[in-house]
C-alpha positions in Angstrom: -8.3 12.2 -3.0 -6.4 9.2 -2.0 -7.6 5.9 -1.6 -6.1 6.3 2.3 -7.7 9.5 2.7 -11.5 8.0 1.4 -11.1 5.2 3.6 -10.4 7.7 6.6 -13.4 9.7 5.7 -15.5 6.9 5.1 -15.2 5.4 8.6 -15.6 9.3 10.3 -18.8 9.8 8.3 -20.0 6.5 9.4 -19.3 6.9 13.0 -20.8 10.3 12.6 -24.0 8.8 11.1 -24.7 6.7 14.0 -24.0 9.4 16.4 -26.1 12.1 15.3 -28.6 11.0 12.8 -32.1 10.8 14.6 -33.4 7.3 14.5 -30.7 5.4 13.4 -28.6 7.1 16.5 -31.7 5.8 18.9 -31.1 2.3 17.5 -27.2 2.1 17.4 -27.5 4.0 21.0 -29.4 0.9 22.8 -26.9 -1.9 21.3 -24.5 -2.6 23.7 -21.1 -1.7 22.5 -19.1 -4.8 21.6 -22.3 -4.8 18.9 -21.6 -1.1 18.2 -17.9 -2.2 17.1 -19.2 -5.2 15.1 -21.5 -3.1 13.1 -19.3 -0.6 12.5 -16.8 -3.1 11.3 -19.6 -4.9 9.4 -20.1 -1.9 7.4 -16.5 -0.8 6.9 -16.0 -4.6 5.7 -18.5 -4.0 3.2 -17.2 -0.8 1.7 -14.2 -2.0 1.3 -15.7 -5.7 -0.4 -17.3 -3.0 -2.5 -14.2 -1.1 -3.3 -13.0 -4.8 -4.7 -15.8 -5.7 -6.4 -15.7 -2.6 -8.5 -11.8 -3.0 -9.0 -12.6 -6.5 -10.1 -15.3 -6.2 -12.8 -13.9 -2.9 -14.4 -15.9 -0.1 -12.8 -13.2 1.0 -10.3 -12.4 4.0 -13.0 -15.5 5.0 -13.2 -16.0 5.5 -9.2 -12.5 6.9 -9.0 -11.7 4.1 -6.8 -8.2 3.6 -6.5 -8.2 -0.2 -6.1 -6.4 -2.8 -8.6 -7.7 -6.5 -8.8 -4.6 -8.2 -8.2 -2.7 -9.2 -5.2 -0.7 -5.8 -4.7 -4.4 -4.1 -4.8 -5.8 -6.5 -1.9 -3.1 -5.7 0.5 -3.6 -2.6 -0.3 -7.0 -2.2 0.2 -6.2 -4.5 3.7 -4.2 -1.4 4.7 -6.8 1.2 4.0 -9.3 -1.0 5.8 -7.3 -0.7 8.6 -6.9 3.0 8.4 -10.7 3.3 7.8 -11.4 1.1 11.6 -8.8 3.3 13.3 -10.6 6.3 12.0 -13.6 5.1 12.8 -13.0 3.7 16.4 -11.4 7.3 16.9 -14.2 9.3 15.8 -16.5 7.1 17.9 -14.3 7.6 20.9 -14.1 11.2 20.7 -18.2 11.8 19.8 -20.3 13.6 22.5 -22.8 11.6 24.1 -26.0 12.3 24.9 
């Protein structure tokens, strides 16, 4: 799986998540949405912080993570964070509501 392709699926499942899982859909459901957006980006911001962490203290083999520590690696991952918010946004756009 690429590194584009995880990020994708990352944001879907989260978007998902809030969406359908009981209680934690019941909670994202009464924030209003400009706070929907933040969170979502909140937590895609923090996958992808973890994607550099692992790159950056040797563990990015180990999770498969497809992320180098160096400059070429962080626009990289820039890109793929952007992928994973468009996916995201998307999935959240195209979700039934209750």
């Amino acid at each position: 799986m690429t590194v584009e392709m995880l990020s994708a699926t990352t944001g879907v499942i989260l978007s998902l998540a809030f969406s359908y899982v009981p209680g934690l859909s019941k909670i994202f459901d009464e924030l209003e949405p400009i706070y929907k957006r933040i969170v979502m980006l909140l937590l895609l911001v923090l996958v992808a912080g973890g994607a550099l962490v692992l790159a950056c203290t040797g563990y990015a083999e180990l999770f498969n993570v497809g992320v180098t520590c160096d400059q070429v690696g962080i626009r990289e991952l820039w890109s793929v964070f952007l992928a994973a918010v468009i996916a995201n946004q998307g999935a959240y756009m195209i979700t039934p509501k209750k």
